[in-house]
TITOR-901112 format. One line per 10 residues: for each residue x negated, y, z of C-alpha. Coordinates in steps of 0.25 Angstrom, whole numbers, plus 2048, in hexadecimal, padded with zeros to 3 digits. Last residue first. Layout:
<pts>
X,Y,Z | ...
</pts>
This chain:
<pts>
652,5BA,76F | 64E,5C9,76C | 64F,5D6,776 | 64D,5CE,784 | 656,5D4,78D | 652,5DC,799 | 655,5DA,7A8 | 661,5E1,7AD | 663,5EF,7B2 | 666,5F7,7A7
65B,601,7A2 | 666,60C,79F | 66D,608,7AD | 674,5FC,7B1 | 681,5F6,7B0 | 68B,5F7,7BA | 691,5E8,7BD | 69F,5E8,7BB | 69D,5DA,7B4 | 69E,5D2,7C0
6AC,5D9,7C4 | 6B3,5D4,7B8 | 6B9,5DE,7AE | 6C5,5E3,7B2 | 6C4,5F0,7B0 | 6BD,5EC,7A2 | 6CD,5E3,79F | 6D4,5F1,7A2 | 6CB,5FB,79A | 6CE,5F0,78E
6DB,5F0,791 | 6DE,5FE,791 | 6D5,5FE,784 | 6E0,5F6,77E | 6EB,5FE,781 | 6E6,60B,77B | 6E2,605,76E | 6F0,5FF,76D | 6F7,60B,771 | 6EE,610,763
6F3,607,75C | 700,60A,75F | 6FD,617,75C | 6F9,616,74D | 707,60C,74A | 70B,5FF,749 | 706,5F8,73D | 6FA,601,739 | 6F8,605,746 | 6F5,5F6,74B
6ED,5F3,740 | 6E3,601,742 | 6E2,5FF,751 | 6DD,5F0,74C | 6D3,5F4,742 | 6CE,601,74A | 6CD,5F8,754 | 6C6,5ED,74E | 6BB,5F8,748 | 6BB,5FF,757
6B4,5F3,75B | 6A7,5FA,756 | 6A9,605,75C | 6A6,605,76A | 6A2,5F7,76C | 699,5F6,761 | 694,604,766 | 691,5FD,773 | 68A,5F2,76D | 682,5FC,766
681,601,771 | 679,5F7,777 | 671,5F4,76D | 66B,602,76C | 669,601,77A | 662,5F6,77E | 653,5FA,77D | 658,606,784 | 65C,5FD,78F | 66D,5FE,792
676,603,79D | 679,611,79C | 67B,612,78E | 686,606,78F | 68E,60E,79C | 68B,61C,796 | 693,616,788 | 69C,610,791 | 6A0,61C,799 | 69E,625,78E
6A9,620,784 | 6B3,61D,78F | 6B2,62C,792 | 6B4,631,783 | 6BF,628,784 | 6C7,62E,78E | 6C5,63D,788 | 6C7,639,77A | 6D6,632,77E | 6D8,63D,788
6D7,645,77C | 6DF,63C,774 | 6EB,63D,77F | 6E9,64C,77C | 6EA,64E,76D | 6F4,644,76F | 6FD,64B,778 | 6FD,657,76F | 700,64F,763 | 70C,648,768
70F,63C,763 | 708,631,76F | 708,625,770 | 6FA,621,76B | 6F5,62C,772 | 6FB,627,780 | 6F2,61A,77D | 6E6,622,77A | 6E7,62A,787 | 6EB,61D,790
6E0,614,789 | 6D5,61F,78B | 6D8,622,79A | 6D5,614,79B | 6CA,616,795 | 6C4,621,79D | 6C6,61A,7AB | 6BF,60D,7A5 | 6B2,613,7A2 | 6B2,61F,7AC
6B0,616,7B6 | 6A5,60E,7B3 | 6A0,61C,7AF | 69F,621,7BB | 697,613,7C0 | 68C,61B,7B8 | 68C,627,7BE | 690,635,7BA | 688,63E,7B6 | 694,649,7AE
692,652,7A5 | 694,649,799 | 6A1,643,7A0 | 6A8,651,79E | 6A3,653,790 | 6A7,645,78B | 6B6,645,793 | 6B8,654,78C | 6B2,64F,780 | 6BA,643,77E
6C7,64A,781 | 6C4,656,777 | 6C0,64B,76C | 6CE,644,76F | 6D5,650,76B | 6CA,652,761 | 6D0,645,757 | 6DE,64A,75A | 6DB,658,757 | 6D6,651,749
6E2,64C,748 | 6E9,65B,74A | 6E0,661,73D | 6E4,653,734 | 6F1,655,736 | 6FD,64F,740 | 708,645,741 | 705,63F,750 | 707,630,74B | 704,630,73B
6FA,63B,73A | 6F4,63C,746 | 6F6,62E,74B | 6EF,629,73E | 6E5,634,73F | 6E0,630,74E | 6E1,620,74B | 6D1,61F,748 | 6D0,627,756 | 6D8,61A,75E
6CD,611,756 | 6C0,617,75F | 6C6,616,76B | 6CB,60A,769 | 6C0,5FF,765 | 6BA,609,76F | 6C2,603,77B | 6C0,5F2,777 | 6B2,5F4,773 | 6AD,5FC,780
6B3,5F5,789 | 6AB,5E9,784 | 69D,5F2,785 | 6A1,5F5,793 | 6A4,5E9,797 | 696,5E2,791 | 690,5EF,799 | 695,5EA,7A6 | 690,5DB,7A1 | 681,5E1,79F
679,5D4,799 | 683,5D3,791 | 67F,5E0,78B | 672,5DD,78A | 674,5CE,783 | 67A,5D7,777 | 66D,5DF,777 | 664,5D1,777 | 66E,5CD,76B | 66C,5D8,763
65D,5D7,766 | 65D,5C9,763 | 653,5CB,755 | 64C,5D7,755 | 652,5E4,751 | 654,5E8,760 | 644,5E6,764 | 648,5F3,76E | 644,600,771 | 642,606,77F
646,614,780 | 63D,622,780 | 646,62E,782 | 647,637,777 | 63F,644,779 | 633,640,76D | 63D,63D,763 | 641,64B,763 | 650,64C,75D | 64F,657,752
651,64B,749 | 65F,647,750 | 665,653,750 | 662,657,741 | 669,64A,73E | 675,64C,749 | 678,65A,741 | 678,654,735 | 681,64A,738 | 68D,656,736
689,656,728 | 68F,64A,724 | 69B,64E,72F | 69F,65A,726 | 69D,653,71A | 6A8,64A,71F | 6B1,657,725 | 6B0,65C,717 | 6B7,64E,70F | 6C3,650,71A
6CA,65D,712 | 6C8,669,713 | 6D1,671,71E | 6D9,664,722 | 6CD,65C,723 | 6C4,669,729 | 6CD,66B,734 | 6CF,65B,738 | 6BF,65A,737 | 6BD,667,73F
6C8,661,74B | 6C2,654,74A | 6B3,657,74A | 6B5,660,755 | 6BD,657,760 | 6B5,64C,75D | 6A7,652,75C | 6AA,657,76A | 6AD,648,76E | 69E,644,767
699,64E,76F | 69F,64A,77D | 69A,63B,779 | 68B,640,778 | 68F,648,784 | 692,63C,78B | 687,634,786 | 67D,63D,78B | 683,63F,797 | 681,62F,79A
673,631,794 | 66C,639,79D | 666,633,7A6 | 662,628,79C | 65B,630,792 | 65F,63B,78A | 65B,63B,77A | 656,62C,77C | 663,627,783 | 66D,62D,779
666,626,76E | 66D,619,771 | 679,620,76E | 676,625,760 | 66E,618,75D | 67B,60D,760 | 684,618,759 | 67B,61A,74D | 678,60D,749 | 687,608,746
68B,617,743 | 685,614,736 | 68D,607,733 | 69A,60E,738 | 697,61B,72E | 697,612,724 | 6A5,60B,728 | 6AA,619,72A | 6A6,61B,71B | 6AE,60E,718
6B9,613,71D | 6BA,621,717 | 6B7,61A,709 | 6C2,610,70A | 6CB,61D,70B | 6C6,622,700 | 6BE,62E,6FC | 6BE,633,6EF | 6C3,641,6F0 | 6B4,648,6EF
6B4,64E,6FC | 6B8,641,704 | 6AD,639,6FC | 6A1,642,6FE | 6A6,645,70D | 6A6,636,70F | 699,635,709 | 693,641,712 | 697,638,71D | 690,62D,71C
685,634,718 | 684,63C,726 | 686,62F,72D | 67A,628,726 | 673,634,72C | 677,635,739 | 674,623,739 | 665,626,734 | 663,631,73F | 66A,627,74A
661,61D,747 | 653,626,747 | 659,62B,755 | 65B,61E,759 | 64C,61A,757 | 64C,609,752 | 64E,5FE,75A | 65A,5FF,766 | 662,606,75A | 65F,5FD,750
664,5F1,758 | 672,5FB,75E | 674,5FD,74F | 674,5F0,74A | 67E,5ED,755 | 685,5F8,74F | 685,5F2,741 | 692,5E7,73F | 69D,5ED,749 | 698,5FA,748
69B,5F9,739 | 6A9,5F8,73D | 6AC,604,744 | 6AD,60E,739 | 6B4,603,730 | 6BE,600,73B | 6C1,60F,73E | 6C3,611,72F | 6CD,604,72E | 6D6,608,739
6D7,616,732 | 6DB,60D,726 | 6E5,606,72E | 6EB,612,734 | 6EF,615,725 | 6F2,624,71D | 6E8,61F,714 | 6E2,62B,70E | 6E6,635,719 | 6E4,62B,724
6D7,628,71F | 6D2,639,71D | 6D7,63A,72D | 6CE,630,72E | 6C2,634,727 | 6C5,644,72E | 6C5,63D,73E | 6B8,637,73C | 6B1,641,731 | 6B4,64B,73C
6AE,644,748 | 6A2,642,741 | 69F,64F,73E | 6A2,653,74B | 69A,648,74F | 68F,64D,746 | 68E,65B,74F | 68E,653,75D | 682,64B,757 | 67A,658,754
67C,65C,762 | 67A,64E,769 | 66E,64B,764 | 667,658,765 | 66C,65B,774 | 666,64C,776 | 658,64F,770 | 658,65D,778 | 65A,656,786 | 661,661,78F
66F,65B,789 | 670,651,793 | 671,65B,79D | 67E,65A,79B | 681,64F,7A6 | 681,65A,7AE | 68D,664,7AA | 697,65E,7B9 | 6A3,659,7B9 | 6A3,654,7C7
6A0,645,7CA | 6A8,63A,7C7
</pts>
């Protein structure tokens, strides 16, 4: 790997981008905070890992049903329009968990099903928010950009958490919701002062016509190195994503601590995710670097998850959950740099859509059955469990057949071009 070095940031010389990223970065805190506080306001209600099981199965649900959807409209229509509607939805959403929470009637039916909202919307925005990478930088400089898109959304987590657990026990959870609604402001105004004119020009596609699903589906098998990817993909963020849903059951019930040292939990593995997000944002590595990095990182993934689940001593959690985020953070960006870099603009939004389904949409089976097994044996053996399967699942793509290790191509791919419609 070559020497740390600050070059990759030059990503941030294109206004468009800074714009984006900067406005993004201030709603993410926002998010970030209504994450950890809705949960932390579940276990308080409920007091049941079950129903914490449930809220990661309704946030990831819809994905299962609409992102697809989303990928067509996405590879049709203007992202940023997309992603404006979507910001703005998100706003709403939030603003009527606030009016709820601050007024003493929410319920805990009401948290889920708002996350299930907030799932639908996300459906469209994900597939249109990672697509636009492209048009704001190019592809030269797209592998930084989704680095330090990632090193944001990591910052985020560490602030979001530690402001939302200050503000919860200072206030109450209803302020750090209208917090977050007025947090998408800042990506709003972002996205209109974006000039249209300095995007870079991609292909569109006929996606809403007939077959074009299919047609993107046959693009993907068309690349079996990608197909891996893609399957990997599923099986390790169906836990990446569950293990965080877990965090306030095994502060509160495991590790025997407050809402101000959970939301340390929650930053601890921000800290990691940053540090690994902000290192590898700087870096230009190669693509056979990130074949590498892929498996290396998840492995180191199972090992600090799995010494989580075991452990009770806060100070060795706050640590094994940073190399937790930091590991993680690494998995996240080789595959997403891996799938970026191997698709036509005409496929993209499709194409990560797929992705999207495999990165958070399997987490609604997850969430269900991490959520079952705590339930009846305890939060971290669920979470052991979590750690063990993505062992396997690095184990069974390291032993992929040697016919399907072939590197895919770059932004254009290198194979002829599928017709869009049967």
């Amino acid at each position: 790997m070559p020497a740390l070095s600050f070059k990759g940031y030059e990503v941030l010389r294109h206004r468009n981008y800074r714009l984006f990223w900067l406005g993004q970065w201030i709603s993410l805190i926002g998010t970030w905070m209504q994450s950890v506080t809705q949960a932390w306001l579940l276990t308080r209600l409920t007091s049941s890992p079950l129903a914490l099981g449930a809220l990661g199965a309704a946030s990831s649900a819809p994905v299962l049903v609409l992102v697809l959807l989303g990928g067509l409209v996405s590879d049709r229509y203007s992202r940023r329009g997309i992603i404006i509607v979507t910001q703005s939805l998100s706003l709403v959403q939030a603003l009527v968990l606030s009016i709820l929470t601050l007024s003493g009637h929410v319920q805990p039916w009401h948290i889920i099903l708002l996350a299930a909202v907030l799932g639908a919307i996300n459906s469209f925005d994900i597939p249109a928010r990672q697509a636009f990478i492209v048009e704001l930088v190019g592809a030269a400089h797209l592998p930084n950009a989704i680095a330090l898109n990632s090193t944001g959304f990591n910052v985020a987590r560490v602030v979001g958490p530690a402001v939302g657990g200050l503000l919860v026990a200072a206030t109450g959870e209803g302020i750090c919701f209208l917090i977050n609604a007025v947090s998408y402001v800042a990506v709003l105004w972002g996205l209109l002062l974006i000039d249209p004119k300095a995007l870079q020009v991609v292909r569109r596609s006929r996606a809403l016509e007939a077959g074009a699903l299919r047609a993107g589906v046959r693009y993907v098998r068309q690349r079996r190195e990608l197909g891996w990817i893609l399957a990997l993909v599923g099986v390790v963020s169906a836990i990446s994503i569950s293990y965080r849903t877990f965090l306030p059951a095994m502060a509160r019930t495991v590790l025997g601590v407050g809402a101000w040292r959970y939301g340390l939990l929650m930053a601890a593995a921000g800290v990691g995710a940053g540090i690994g997000g902000f290192v590898l944002a700087g870096q230009s590595l190669r693509t056979e670097n990130y074949w590498r990095l892929l498996p290396f990182s998840l492995v180191g993934f199972a090992v600090s998850l799995s010494a989580f689940a075991l452990s009770r001593n806060y100070t060795a959690s706050l640590m094994l959950l940073g190399a937790v985020g930091c590991c993680g953070i690494l998995y996240f960006n080789a595959s997403n740099t891996l799938v970026q870099l191997s698709v036509d603009d005409a496929y993209r939004g499709r194409v990560l859509s797929l992705y999207t389904l495999m990165h958070q949409g399997t987490a609604t089976f997850a969430s269900l059955a991490l959520g079952l097994i705590a339930e009846a044996f305890g939060t971290p053996a669920a979470l052991l469990c979590g750690g063990i399967v993505v062992a396997l699942a690095v184990a069974v793509f390291v032993a992929r057949p040697a016919a399907d290790r072939v590197a895919v191509g770059g932004v254009e791919g290198g194979e002829a071009a599928i017709p869009e419609a049967d």
